[in-house]
NUDREN-899194 format. One record per atom (N, C-alpha, C): residue number from 1; atom name; x, y, z; residue in one letter; chain. Coordinates in pm, whole numbers, padded with zeros to 5 digits. Example, Ala and Ser with C-alpha at 12.3 -4.5 7.8 and 13.67 -1.06 7.14 Angstrom:
BEGIN
resi name X Y Z resn chain
1 N 01319 -00569 00780 A A
1 CA 01230 -00450 00780 A A
1 C 01320 -00330 00780 A A
2 N 01285 -00225 00708 S A
2 CA 01367 -00106 00714 S A
2 C 01290 00003 00787 S A
# end
This chain:
BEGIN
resi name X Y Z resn chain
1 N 08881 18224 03175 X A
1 CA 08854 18162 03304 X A
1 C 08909 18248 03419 X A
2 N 09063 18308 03399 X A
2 CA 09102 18399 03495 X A
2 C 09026 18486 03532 X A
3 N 08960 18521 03454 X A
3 CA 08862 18666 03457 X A
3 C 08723 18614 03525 X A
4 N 08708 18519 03498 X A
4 CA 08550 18501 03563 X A
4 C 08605 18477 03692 X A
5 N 08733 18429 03726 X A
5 CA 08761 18406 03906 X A
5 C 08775 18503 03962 X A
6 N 08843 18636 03861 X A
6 CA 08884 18756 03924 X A
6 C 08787 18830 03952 X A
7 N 08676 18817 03877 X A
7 CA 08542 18908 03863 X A
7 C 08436 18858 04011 X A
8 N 08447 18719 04007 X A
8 CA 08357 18617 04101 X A
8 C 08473 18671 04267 X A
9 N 08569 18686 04237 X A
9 CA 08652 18720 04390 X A
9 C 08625 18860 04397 X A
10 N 08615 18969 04323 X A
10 CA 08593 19092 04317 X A
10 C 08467 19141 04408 X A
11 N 08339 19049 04301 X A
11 CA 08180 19038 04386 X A
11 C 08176 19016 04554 X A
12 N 08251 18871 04550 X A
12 CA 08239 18799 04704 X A
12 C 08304 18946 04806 X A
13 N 08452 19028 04788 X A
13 CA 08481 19083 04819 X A
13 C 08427 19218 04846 X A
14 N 08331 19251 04747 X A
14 CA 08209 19382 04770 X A
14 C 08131 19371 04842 X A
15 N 08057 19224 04849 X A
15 CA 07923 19176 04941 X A
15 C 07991 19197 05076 X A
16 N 08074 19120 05100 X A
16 CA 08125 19105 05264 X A
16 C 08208 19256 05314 X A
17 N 08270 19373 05250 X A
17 CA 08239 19505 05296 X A
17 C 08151 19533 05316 X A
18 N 08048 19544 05180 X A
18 CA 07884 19619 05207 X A
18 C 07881 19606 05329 X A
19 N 07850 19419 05325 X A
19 CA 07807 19350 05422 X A
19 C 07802 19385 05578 X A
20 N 07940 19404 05636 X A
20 CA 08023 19464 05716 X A
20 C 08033 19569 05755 X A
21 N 07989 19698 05631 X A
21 CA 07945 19822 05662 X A
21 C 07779 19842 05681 X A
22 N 07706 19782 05627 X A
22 CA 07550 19844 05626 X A
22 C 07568 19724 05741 X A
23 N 07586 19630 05808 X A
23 CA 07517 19568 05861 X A
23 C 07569 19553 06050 X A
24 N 07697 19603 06037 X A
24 CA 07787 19640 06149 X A
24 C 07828 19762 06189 X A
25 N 07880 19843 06098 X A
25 CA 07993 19967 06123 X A
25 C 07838 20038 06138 X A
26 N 07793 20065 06047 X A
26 CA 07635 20182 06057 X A
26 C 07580 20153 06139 X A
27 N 07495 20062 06190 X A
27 CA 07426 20034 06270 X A
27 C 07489 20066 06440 X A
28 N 07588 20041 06451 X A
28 CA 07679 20029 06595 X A
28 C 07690 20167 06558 X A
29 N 07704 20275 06447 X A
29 CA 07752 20357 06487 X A
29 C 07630 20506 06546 X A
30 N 07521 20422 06440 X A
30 CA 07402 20487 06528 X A
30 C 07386 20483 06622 X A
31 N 07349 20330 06687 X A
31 CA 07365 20328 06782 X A
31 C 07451 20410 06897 X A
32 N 07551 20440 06878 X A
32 CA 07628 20490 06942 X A
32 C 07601 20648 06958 X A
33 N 07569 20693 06843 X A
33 CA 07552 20848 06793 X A
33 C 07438 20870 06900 X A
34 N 07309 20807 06890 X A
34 CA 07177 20816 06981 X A
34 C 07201 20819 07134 X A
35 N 07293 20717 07173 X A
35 CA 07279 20676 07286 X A
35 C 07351 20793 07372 X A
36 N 07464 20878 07321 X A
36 CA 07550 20967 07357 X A
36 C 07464 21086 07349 X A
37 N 07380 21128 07232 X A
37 CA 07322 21299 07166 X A
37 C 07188 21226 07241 X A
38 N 07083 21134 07248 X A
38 CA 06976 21121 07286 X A
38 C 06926 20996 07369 X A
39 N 07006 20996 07484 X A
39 CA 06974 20872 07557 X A
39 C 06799 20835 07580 X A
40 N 06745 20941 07624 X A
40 CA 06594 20899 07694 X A
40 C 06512 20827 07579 X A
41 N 06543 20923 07425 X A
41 CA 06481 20860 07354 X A
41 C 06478 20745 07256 X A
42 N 06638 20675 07237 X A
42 CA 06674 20608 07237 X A
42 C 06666 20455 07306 X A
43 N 06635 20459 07463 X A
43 CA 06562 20358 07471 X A
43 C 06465 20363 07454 X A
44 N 06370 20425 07422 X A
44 CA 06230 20414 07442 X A
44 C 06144 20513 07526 X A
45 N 06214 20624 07605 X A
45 CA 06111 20732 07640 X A
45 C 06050 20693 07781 X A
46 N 06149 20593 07827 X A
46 CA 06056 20551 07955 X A
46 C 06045 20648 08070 X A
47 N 05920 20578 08133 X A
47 CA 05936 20637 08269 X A
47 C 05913 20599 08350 X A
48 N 06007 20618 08457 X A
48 CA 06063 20585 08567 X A
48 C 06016 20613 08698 X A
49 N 05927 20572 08810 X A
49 CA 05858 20631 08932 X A
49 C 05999 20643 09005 X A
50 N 05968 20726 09149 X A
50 CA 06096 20737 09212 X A
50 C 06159 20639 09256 X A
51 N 06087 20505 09285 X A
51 CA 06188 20373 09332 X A
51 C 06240 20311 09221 X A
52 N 06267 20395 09100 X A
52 CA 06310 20307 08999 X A
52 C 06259 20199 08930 X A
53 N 06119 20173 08951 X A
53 CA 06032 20101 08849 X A
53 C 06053 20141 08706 X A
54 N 06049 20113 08631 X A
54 CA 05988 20173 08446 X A
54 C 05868 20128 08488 X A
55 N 05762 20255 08475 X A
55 CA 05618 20249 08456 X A
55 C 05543 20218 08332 X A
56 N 05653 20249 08235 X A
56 CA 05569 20246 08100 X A
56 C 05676 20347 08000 X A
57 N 05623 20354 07882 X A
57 CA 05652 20501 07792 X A
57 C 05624 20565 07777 X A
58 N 05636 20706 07753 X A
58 CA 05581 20862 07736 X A
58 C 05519 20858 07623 X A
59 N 05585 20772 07559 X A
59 CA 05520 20782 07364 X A
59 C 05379 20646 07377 X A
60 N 05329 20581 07483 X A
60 CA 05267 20489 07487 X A
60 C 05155 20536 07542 X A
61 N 05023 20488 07506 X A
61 CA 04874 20489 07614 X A
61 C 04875 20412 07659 X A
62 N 04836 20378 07824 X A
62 CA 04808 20263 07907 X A
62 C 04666 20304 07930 X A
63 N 04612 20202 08008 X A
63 CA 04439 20206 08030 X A
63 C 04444 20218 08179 X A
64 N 04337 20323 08213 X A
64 CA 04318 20372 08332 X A
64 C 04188 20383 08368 X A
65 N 04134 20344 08457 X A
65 CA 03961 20354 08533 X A
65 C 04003 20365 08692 X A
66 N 03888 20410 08708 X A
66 CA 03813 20492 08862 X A
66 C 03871 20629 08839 X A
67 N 03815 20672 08973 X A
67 CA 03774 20872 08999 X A
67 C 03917 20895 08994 X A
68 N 04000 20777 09046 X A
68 CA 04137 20898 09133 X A
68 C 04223 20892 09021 X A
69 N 04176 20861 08901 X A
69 CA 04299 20846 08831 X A
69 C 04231 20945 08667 X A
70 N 04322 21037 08586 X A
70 CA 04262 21031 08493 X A
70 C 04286 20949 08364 X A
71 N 04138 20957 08256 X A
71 CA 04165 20885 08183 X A
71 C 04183 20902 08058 X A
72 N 04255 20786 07935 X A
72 CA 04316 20828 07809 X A
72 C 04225 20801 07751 X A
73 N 04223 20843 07575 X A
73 CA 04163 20806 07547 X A
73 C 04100 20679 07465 X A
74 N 03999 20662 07439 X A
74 CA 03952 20522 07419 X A
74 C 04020 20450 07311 X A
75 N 04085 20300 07299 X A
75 CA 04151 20265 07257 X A
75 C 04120 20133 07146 X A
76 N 04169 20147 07064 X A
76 CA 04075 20020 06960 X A
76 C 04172 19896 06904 X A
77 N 04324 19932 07003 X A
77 CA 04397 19818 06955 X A
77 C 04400 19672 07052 X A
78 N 04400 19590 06997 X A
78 CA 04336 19445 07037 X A
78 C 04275 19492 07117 X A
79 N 04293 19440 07277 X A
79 CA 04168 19471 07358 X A
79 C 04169 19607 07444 X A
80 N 04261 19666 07401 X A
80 CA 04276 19814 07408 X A
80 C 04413 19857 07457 X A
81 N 04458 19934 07388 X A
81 CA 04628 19957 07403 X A
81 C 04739 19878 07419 X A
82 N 04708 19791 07361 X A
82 CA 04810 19653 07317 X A
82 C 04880 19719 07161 X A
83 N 05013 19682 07219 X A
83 CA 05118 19751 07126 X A
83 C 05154 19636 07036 X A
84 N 05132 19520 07029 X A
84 CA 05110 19431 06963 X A
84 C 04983 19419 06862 X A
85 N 04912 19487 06856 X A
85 CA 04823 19519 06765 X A
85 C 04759 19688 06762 X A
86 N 04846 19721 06748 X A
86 CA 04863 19891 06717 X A
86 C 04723 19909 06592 X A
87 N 04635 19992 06597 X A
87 CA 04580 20044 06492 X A
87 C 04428 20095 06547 X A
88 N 04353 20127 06475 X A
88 CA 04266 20182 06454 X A
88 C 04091 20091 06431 X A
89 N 04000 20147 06466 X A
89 CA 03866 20036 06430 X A
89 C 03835 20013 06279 X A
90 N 03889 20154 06238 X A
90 CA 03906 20123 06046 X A
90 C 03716 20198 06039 X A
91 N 03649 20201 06138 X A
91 CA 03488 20240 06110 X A
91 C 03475 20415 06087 X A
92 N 03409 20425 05931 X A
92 CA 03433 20529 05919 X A
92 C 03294 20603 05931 X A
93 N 03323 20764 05905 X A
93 CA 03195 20845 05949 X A
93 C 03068 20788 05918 X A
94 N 03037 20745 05842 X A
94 CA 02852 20712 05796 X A
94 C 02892 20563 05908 X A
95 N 02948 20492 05953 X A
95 CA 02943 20372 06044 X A
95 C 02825 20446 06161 X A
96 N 02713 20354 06142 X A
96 CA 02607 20343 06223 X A
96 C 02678 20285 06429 X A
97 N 02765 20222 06372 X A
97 CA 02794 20149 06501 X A
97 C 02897 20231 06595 X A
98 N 02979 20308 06455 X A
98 CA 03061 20419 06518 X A
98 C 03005 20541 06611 X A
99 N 02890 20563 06496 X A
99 CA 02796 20678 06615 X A
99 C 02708 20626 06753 X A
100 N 02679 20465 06709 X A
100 CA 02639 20415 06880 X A
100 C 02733 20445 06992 X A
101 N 02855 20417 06932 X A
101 CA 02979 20371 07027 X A
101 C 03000 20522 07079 X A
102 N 03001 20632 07016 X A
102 CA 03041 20760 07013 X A
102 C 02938 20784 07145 X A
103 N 02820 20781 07109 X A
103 CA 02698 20813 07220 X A
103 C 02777 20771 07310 X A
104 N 02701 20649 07320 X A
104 CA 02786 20587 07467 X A
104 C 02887 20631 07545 X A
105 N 02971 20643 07458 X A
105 CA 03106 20734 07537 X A
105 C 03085 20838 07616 X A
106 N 02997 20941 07539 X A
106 CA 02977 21060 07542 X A
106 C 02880 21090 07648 X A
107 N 02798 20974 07700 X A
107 CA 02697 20963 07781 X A
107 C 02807 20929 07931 X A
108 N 02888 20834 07910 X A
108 CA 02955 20793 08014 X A
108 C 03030 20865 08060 X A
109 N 03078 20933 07998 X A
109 CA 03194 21106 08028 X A
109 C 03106 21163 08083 X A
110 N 03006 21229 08037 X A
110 CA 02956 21295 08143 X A
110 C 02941 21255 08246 X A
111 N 02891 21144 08269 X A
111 CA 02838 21126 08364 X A
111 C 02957 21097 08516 X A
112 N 03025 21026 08434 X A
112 CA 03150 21018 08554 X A
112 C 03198 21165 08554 X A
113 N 03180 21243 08504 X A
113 CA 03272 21340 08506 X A
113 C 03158 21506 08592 X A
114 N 03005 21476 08599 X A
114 CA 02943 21521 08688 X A
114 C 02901 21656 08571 X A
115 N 02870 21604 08417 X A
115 CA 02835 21721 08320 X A
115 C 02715 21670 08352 X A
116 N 02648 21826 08238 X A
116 CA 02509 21855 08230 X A
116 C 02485 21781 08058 X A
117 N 02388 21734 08046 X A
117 CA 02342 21699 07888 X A
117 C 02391 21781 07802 X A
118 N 02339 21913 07819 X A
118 CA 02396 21991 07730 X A
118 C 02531 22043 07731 X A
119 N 02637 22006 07771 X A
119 CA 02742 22032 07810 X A
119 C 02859 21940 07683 X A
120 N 02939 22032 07635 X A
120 CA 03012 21972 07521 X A
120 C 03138 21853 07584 X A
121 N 03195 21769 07493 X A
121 CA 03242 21664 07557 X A
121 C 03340 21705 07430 X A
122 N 03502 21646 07470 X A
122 CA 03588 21679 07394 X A
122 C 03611 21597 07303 X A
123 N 03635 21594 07181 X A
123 CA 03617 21484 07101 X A
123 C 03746 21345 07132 X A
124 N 03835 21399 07172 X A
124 CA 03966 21275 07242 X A
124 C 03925 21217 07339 X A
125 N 03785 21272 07446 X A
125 CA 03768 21179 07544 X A
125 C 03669 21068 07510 X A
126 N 03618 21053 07341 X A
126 CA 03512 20958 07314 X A
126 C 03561 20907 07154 X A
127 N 03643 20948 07119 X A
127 CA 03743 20877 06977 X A
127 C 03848 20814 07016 X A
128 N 03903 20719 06950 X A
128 CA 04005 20649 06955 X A
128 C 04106 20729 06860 X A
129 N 04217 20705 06881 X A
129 CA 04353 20796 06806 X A
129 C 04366 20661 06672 X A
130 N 04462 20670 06564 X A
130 CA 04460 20570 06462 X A
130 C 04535 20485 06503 X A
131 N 04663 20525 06610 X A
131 CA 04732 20378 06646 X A
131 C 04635 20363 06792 X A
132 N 04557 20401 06854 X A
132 CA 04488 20327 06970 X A
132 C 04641 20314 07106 X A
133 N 04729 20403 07053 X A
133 CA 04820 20407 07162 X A
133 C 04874 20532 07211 X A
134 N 04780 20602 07213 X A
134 CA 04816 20777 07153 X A
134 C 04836 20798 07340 X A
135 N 04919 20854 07339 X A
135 CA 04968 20864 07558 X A
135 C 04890 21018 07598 X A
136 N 04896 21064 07509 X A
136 CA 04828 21264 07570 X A
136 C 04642 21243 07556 X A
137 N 04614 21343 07637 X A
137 CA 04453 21363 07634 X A
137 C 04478 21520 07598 X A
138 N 04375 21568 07490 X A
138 CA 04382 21757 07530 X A
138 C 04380 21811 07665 X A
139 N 04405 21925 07667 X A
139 CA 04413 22029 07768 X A
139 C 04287 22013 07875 X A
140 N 04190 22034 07738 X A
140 CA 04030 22062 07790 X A
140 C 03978 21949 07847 X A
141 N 04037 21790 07782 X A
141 CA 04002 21687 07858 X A
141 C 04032 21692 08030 X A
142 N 04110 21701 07997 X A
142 CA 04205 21716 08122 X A
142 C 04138 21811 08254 X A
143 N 04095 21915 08221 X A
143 CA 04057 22033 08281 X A
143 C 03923 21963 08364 X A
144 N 03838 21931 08282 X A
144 CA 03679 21873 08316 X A
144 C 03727 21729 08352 X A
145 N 03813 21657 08359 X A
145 CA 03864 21527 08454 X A
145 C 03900 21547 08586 X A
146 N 03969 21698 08597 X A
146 CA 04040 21713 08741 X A
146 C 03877 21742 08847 X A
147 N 03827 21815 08808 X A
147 CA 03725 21788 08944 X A
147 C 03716 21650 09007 X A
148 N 03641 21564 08916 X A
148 CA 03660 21433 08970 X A
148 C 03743 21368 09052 X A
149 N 03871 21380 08970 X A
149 CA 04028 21312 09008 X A
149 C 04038 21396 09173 X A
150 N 04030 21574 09173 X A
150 CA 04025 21615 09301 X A
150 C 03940 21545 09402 X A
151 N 03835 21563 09356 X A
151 CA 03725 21473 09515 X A
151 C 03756 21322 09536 X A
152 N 03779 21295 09423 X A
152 CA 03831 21149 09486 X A
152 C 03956 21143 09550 X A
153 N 04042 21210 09551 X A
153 CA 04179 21226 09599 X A
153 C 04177 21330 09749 X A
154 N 04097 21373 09748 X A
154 CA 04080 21485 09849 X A
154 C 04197 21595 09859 X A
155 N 04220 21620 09741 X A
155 CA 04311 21736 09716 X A
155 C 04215 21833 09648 X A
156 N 04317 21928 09636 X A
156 CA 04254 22133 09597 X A
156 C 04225 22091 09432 X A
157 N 04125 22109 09404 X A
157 CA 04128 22186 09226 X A
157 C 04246 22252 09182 X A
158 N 04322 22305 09247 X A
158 CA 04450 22421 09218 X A
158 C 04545 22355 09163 X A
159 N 04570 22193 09286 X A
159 CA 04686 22140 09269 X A
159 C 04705 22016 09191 X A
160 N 04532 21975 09145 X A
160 CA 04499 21908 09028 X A
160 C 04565 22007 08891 X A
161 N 04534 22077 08945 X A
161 CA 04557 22214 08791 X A
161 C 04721 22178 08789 X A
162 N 04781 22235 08853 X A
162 CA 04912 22272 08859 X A
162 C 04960 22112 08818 X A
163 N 04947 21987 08844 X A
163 CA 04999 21921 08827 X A
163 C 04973 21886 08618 X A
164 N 04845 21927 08587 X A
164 CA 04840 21941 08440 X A
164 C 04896 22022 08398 X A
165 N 04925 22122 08450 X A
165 CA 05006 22226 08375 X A
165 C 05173 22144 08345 X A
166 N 05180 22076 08446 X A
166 CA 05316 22011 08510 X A
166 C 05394 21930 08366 X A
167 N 05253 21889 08341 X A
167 CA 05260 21726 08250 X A
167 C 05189 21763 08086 X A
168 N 05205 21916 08077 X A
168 CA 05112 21903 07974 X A
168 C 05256 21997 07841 X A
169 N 05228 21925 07724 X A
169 CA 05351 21927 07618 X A
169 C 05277 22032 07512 X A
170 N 05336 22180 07526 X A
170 CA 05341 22248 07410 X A
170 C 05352 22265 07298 X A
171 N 05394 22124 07262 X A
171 CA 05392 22059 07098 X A
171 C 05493 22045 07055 X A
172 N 05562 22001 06994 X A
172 CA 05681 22031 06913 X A
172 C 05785 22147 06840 X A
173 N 05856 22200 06940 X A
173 CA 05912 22334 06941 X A
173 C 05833 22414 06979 X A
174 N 05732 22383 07057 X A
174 CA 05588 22492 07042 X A
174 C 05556 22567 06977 X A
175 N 05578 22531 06872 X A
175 CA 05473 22573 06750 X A
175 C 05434 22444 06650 X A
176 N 05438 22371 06647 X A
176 CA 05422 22212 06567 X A
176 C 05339 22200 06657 X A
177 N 05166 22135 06599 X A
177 CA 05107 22033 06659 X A
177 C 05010 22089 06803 X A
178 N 04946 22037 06864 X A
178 CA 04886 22106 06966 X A
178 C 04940 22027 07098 X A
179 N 04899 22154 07176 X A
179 CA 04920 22087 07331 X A
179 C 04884 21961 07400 X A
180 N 04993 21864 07441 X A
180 CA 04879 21762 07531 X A
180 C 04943 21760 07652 X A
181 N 04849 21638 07705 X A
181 CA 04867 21602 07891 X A
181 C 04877 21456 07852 X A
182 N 05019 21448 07902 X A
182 CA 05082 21315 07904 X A
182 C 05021 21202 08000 X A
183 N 04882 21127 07984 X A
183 CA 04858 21063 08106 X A
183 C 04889 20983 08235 X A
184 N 05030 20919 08134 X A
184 CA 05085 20853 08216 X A
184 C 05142 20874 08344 X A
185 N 05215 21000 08254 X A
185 CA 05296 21115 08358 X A
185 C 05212 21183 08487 X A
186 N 05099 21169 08405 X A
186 CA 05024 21282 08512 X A
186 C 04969 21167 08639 X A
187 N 04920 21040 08586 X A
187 CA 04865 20944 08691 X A
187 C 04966 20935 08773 X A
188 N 05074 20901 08752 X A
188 CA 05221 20882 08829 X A
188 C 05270 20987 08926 X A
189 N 05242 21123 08866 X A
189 CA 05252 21241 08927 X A
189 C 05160 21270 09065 X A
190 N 05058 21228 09021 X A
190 CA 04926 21174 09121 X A
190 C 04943 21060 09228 X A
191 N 05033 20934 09205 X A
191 CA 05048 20867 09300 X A
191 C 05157 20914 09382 X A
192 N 05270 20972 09310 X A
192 CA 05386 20995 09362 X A
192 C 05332 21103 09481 X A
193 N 05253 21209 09499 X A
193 CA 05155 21336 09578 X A
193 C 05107 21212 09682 X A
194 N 05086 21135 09653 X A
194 CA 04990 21053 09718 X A
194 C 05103 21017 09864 X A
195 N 05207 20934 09784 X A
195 CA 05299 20889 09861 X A
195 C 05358 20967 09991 X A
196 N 05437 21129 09897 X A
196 CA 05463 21233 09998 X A
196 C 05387 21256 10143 X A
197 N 05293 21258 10095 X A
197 CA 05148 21279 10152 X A
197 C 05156 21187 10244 X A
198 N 05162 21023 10252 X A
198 CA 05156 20951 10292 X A
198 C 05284 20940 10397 X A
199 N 05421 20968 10338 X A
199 CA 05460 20956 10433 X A
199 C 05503 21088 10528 X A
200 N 05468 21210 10555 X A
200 CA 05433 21275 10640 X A
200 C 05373 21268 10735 X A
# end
């Protein structure tokens, strides 16, 4: 009987260290480790306009329409870039409905964007990413958006450019992965020009 109490106090006494360590000491101490070596990303990657709003996350797609703004790409979670239902349309290549949807896109890019029929369209500005929350557009998207974004803004092509160059991520160590243009960053970058502008 001694032994089954000593054995049964032994257990209780392992659980509530574990307990205490995996569920307190580790956790707080990550915590701690992140918040000191990697604050930005640690909360969440936000970003911040100059009056101190949080606009959103760097690691997030938001949804964007009209000329003056550019846009991400098309999004298939709930009713589009809802982080609450993160994923993908699941419709794969032979999907008849996938290649309607594809047209369409591909028809509407141009057209807001002032192409010719025969003129190639980038495949990120008419696919959805698999989480439907993907925040970068390619380079090339980007490039054939700024005319637009310029005339509607009544700024230079140059300084459309320069501001993609501004916002656009070399990949991971730059060499991992390909280049993108952070949209968020860049729309924000775009109002913030706006503002300067404004108050001059």
């Amino acid at each position: 009987m001694k032994q089954i109490v000593y054995e049964a106090r032994r257990a209780v006494l392992a659980t509530l260290v574990l307990a205490l360590v995996c569920c307190a000491v580790y956790p707080l101490l990550v915590f701690g480790i992140a918040q000191v070596a990697f604050p930005t990303q640690a909360n969440g990657s936000l970003i911040v306009d100059a009056s101190g709003i949080v606009r959103g996350s760097k690691l997030l797609g938001q949804p964007f329409s009209g000329d003056r703004y550019f846009h991400p790409r098309p999004s298939a979670a709930g009713i589009g870039y809802d982080a609450a239902n993160s994923g993908g349309s699941n419709l794969g290549p032979t999907s008849q409905k996938l290649r309607d949807l594809i047209k369409e896109r591909i028809e509407a890019y141009r057209k807001e964007n002032g192409l010719k029929a025969e003129d190639s369209v980038p495949a990120d500005a008419v696919t959805a990413s698999g989480s439907g929350l993907d925040p970068d557009i390619g380079p090339r998207n980007a490039e054939i958006q700024a005319a637009r974004v310029a005339r509607a803004r009544g700024l230079s092509l140059e300084r459309i450019q320069e501001l993609i160059r501004q916002n656009t991520d070399s990949g991971r160590f730059a060499i991992l992965g390909q280049p993108g243009v952070n949209v968020l960053g860049l729309n924000l970058a775009l109002d913030e020009l706006r503002n300067i502008t404004d108050a001059k």
